[in-house]
C-alpha positions as CSV (number, residue, x, y, z in Angstrom):
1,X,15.0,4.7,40.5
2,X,13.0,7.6,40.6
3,X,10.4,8.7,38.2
4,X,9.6,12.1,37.2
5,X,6.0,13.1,37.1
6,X,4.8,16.8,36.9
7,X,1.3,18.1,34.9
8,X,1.7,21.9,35.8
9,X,-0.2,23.4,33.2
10,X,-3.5,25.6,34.0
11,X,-6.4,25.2,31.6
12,X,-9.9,27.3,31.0
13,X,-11.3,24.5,28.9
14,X,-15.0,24.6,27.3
15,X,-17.0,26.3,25.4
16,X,-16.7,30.0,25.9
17,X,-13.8,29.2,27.8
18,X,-12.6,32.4,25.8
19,X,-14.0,35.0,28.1
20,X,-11.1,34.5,30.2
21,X,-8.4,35.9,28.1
22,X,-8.5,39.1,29.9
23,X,-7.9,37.8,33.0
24,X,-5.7,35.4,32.6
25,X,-3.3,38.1,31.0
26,X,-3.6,40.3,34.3
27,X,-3.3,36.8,36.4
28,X,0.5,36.0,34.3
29,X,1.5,39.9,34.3
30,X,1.5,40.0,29.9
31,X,0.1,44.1,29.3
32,X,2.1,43.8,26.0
33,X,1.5,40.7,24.0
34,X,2.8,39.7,20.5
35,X,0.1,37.6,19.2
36,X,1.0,35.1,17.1
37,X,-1.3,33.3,14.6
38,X,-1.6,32.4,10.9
39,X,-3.2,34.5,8.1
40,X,-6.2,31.4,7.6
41,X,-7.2,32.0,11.6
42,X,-7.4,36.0,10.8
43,X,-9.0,35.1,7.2
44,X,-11.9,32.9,8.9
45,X,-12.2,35.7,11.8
46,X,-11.3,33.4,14.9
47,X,-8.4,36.3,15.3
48,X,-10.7,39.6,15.6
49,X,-13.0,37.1,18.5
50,X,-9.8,36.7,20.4
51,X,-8.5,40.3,19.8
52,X,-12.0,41.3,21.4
53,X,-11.5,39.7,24.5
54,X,-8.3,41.5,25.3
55,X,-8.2,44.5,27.8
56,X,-6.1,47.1,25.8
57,X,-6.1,45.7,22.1
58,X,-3.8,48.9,21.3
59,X,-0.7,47.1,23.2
60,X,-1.1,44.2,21.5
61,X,1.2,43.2,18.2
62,X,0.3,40.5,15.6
63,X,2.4,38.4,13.6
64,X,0.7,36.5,11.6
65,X,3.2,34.8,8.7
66,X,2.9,31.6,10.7
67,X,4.3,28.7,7.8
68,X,2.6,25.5,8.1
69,X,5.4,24.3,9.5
70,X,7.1,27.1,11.8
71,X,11.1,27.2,10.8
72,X,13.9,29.9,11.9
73,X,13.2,31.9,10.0
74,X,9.6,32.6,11.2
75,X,11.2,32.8,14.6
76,X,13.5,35.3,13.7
77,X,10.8,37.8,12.2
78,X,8.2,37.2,15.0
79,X,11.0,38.1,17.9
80,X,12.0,41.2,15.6
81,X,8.2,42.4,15.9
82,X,8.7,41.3,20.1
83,X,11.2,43.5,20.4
84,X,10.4,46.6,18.2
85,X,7.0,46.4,20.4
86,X,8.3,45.9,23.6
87,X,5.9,43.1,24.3
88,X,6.0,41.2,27.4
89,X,4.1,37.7,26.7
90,X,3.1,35.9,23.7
91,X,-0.6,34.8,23.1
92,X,-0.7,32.0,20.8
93,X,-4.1,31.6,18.8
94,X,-4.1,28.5,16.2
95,X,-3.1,25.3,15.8
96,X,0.0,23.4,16.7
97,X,2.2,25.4,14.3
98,X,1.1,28.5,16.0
99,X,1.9,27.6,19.5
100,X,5.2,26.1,18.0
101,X,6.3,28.9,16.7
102,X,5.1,31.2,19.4
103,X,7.0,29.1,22.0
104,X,9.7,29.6,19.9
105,X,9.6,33.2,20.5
106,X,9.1,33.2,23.6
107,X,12.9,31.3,24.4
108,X,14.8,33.4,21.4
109,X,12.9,36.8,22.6
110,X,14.7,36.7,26.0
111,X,17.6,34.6,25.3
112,X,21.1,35.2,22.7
113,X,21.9,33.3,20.4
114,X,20.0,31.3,17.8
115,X,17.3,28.7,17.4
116,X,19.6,25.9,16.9
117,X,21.4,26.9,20.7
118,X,17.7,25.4,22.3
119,X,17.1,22.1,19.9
120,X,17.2,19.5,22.2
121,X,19.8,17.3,20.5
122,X,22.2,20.3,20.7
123,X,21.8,20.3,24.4
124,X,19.4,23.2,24.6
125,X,17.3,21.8,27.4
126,X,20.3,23.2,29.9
127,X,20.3,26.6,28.1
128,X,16.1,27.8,28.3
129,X,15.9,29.5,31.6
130,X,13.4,31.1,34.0
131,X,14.0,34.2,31.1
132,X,11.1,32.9,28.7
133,X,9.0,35.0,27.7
134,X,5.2,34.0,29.0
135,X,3.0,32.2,27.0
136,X,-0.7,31.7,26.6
137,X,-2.0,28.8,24.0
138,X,-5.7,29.0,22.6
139,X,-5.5,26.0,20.2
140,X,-8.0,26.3,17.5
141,X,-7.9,22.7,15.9
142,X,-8.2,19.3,18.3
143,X,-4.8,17.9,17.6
144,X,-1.3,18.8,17.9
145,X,-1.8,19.5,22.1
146,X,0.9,21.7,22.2
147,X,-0.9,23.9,24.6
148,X,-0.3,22.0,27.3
149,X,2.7,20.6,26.3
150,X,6.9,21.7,27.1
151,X,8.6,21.3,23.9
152,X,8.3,23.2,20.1
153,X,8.6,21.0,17.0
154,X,10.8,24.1,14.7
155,X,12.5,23.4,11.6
156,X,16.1,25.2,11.8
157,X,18.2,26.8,9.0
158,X,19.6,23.5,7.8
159,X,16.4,22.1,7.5
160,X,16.2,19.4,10.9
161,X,12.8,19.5,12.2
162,X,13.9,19.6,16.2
163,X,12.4,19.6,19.1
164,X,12.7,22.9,21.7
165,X,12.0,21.4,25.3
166,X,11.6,22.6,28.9
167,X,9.5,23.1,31.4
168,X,9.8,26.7,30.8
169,X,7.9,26.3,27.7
170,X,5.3,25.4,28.7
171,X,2.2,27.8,28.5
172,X,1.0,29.4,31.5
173,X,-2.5,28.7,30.3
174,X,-4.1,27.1,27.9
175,X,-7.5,28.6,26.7
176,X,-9.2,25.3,25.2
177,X,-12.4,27.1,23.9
178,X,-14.4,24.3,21.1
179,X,-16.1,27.0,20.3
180,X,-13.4,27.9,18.0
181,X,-12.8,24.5,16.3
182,X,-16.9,24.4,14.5
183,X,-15.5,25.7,11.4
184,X,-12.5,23.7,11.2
185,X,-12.4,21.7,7.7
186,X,-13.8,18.2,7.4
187,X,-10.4,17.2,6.3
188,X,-8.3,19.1,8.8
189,X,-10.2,17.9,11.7
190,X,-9.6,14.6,10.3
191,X,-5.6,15.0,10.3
192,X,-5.4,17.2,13.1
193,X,-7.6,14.5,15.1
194,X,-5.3,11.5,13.7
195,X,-2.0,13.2,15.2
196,X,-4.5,13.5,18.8
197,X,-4.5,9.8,18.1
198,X,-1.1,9.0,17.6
199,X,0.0,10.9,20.6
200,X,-2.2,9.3,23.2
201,X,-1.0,5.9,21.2
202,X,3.0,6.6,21.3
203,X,2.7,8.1,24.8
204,X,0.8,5.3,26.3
205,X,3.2,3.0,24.4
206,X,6.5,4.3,25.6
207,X,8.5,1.9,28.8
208,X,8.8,5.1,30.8
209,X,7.1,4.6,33.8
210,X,3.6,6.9,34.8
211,X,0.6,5.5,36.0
212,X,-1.1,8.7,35.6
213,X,0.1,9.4,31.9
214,X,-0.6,6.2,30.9
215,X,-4.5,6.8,32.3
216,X,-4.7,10.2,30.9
217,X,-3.6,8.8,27.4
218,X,-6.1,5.7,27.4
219,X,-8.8,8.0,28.1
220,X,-8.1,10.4,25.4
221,X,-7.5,7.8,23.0
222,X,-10.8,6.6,23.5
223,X,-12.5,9.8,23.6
224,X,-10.6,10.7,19.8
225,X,-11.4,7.5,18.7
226,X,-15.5,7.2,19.8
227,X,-15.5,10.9,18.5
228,X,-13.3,11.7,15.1
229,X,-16.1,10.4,12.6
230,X,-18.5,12.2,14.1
231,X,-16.2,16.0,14.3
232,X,-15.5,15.2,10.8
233,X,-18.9,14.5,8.9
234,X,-21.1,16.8,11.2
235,X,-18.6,19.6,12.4
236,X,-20.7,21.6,14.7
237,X,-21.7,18.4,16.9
238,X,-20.8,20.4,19.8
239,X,-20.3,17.1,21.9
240,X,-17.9,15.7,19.5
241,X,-15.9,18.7,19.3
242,X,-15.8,18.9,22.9
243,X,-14.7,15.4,22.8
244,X,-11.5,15.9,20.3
245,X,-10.4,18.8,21.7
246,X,-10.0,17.4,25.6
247,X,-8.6,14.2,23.7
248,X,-5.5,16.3,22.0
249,X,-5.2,17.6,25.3
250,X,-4.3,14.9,26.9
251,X,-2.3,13.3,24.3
252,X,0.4,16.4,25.1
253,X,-0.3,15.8,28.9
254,X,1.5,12.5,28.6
255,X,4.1,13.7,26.6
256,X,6.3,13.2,29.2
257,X,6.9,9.8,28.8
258,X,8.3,10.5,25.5
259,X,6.8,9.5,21.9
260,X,8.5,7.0,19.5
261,X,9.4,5.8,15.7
262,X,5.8,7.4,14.6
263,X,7.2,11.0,15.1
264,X,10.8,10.4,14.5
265,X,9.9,9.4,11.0
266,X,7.4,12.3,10.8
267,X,9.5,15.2,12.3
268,X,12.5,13.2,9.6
269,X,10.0,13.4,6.5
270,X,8.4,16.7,7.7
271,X,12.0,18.8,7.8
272,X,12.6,17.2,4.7
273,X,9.3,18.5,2.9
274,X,7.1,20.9,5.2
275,X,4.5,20.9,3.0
276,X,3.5,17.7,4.1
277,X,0.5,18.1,7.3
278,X,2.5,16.3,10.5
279,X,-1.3,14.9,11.8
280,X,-1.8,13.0,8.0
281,X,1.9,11.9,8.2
282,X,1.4,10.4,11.9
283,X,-1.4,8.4,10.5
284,X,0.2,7.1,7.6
285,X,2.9,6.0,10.0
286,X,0.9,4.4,12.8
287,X,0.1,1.0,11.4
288,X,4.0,0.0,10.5
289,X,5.3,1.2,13.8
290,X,2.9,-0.6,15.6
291,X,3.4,-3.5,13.6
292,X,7.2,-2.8,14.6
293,X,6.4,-2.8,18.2
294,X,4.5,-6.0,18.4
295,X,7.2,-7.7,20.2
296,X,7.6,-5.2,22.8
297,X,4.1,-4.6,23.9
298,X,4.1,-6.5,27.2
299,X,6.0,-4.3,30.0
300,X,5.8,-5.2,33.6
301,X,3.4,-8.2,32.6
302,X,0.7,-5.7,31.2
303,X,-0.4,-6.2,27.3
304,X,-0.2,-2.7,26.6
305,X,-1.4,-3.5,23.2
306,X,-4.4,-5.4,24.4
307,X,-5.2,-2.0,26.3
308,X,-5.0,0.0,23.2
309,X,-7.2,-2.6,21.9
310,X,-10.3,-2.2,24.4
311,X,-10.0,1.7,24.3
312,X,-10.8,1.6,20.8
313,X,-13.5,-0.9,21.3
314,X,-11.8,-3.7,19.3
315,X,-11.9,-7.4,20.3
316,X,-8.9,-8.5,18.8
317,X,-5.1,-6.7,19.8
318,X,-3.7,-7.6,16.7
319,X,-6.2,-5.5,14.7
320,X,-5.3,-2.1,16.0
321,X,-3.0,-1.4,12.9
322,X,-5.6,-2.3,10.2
323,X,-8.3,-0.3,12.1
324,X,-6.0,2.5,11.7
325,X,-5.9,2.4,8.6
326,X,-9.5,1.5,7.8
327,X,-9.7,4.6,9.8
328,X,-7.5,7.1,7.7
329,X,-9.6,5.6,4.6
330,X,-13.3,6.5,5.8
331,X,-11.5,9.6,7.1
332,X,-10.1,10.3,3.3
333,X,-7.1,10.7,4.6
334,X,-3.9,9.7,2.4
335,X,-3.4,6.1,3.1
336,X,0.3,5.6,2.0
337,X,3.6,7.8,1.6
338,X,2.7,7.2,-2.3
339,X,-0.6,9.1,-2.2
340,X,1.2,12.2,-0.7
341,X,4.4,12.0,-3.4
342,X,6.6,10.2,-1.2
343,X,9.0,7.8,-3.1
344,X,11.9,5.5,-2.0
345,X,14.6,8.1,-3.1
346,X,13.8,10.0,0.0
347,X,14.2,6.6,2.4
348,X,18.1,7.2,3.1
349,X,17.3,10.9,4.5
350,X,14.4,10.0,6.1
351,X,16.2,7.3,8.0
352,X,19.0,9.4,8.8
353,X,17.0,12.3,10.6
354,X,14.9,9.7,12.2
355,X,17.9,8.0,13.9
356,X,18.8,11.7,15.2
357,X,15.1,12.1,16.4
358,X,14.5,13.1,19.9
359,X,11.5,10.3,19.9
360,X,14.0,7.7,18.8
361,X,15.3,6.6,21.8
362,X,11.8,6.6,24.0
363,X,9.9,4.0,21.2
364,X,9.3,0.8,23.0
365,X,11.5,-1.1,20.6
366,X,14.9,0.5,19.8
367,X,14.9,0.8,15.9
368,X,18.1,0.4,13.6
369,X,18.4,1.8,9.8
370,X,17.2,-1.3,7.9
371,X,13.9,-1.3,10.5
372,X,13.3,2.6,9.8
373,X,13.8,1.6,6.2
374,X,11.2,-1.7,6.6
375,X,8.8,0.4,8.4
376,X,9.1,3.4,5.1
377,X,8.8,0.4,2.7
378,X,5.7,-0.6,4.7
379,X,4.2,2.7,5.0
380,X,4.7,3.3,1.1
């Protein structure tokens, strides 16, 4: 059998790492970009320092009615501005959402059809082609990684949160600049980092077989996890900053080997209410899936829960669920579906779009309905 195992992604990462925007544009070829962020990044400034590092900032276009959870409909209206503009590349400048959405541009800019024609679970992958538009991905929060990853969590028109995946999404660059993260809010840095957390755990967790994902996660696991108290309490600790940010991405460097019941639940509960933050959800989630997994932590005679264990400094395996959710409580994160106004009328949905999940199938343990449902009771 023959593995896959590609990391093609180039990345300006450090502070000031910024001061490369300008050339990287020239580098990829983008002379007309549609910018794509959120009105919070322009409220807090972090747009205008971006726009000033940009050649020509008369060719560029903003959109900048990014939800908090990018749907069609955001799609739609950003490629409407791409094509009244004639722009030639996206530049992505935000969190996960904004490099979501952007990426989601960047497919339905230069291909027909609509949104739901590149969801993975519709058989999209086969239909993105060399065609995508360019992009470039400054993350400004430590979390979702999606800078450096190939796929788009989206929510389409009939409300399924779905992921958009190909290699062709992937960013031509990521510009991973802490710098831009200092003002991030105590209790988004907190979420955002959880979600960094749950992706170097799922990742690292998953059968697939890669060595060097499996390393990459490890290490950012225990980077996020030496580091999140610190970002949180005292958020211009440049070192800790540093830290989270080079921790998210390498949770999305590992993506490859897939993710598991964590984010199928999430992307499930997320489509279903997008006001809820995808980092805080992941983290509510964590402790019942791994709970869940228990039985199917030993692959190819390695503990992989054991692993998990020592790169969170904890001497016992089995207490990697209840220090995740000590965690989320010195955090003051939400600590239950409850606390975030989830009840059990929602389970049957839930279950349902988690079963459809594109992470379903990669978990280490293959979940049916009544486990989905046990794992939601758990969580509650």
């Amino acid at each position: 059998m023959v593995f896959p195992i590609n990391y093609i992604t180039s990345v300006q990462f450090g502070f000031g790492a910024i001061a490369t925007l300008a050339q990287e544009c020239e580098r990829i070829g983008i002379q007309r970009p549609l910018v794509v962020t959120d009105a919070g990044v322009r409220a807090v400034g972090l747009l205008d320092r971006v726009l000033a590092h940009l050649a020509d900032a008369s060719a560029v276009a903003v959109f900048e009615q990014t939800p908090s959870n990018p749907n069609e409909a955001a799609v739609r209206a950003a490629v409407a501005l791409f094509h009244a503009q004639r722009c030639d590349g996206v530049i992505a400048v935000g969190g996960g959402s904004s490099i979501d959405l952007a990426k989601g541009v960047a497919v339905c800019g230069t291909h027909e059809g609509p949104l739901k024609n590149f969801a993975l679970i519709e058989g999209g992958l086969a239909r993105i082609t060399a065609a995508t538009a360019p992009v470039i991905a400054i993350p400004t929060t430590a979390g979702t990684g999606s800078e450096v990853g190939r796929g788009a969590v989206l929510i389409l028109d009939d409300g399924r949160k779905v992921g958009v995946i190909s290699a062709h999404l992937v960013p031509k660059v990521a510009i991973c600049d802490p710098e831009l993260t200092l003002d991030l809010p105590a209790r988004l840095t907190a979420a955002t980092g959880m979600d960094a957390i749950a992706h170097c755990i799922e990742t690292f967790m998953s059968p697939a077989f890669n060595p060097p994902a499996d390393g990459i996660a490890l290490d950012g696991l225990w980077r996020a996890w030496a580091h999140i108290e610190r970002a949180t309490r005292e958020p211009h600790d440049r070192e800790a900053r540093l830290q989270m940010m080079s921790a998210s991405m390498q949770g999305a460097m590992a993506f490859q080997k897939g993710l598991g019941c964590v984010h199928s639940l999430s992307h499930s509960l997320g489509g279903l209410d997008p006001t809820l933050h995808h980092g805080m959800l992941n983290a509510v989630f964590l402790p019942a899936v791994i709970e869940f997994n228990e039985s199917a932590t030993t692959v190819r005679n390695e503990n992989k829960l054991a692993r998990l264990a020592h790169a969170m400094d904890l001497a016992d395996p089995a207490s990697v669920g209840d220090a995740i959710a000590a965690m989320n409580r010195r955090l003051g994160l939400a600590t239950s579906l409850r606390n975030m106004g989830v009840s059990e009328a929602s389970f049957p949905r839930i279950v349902e779009g988690a079963l459809q999940d594109h992470s379903h199938k990669t978990n280490p343990r293959l979940a049916d309905a009544s486990d989905y449902a046990r794992m939601l009771s758990r969580s509650l």
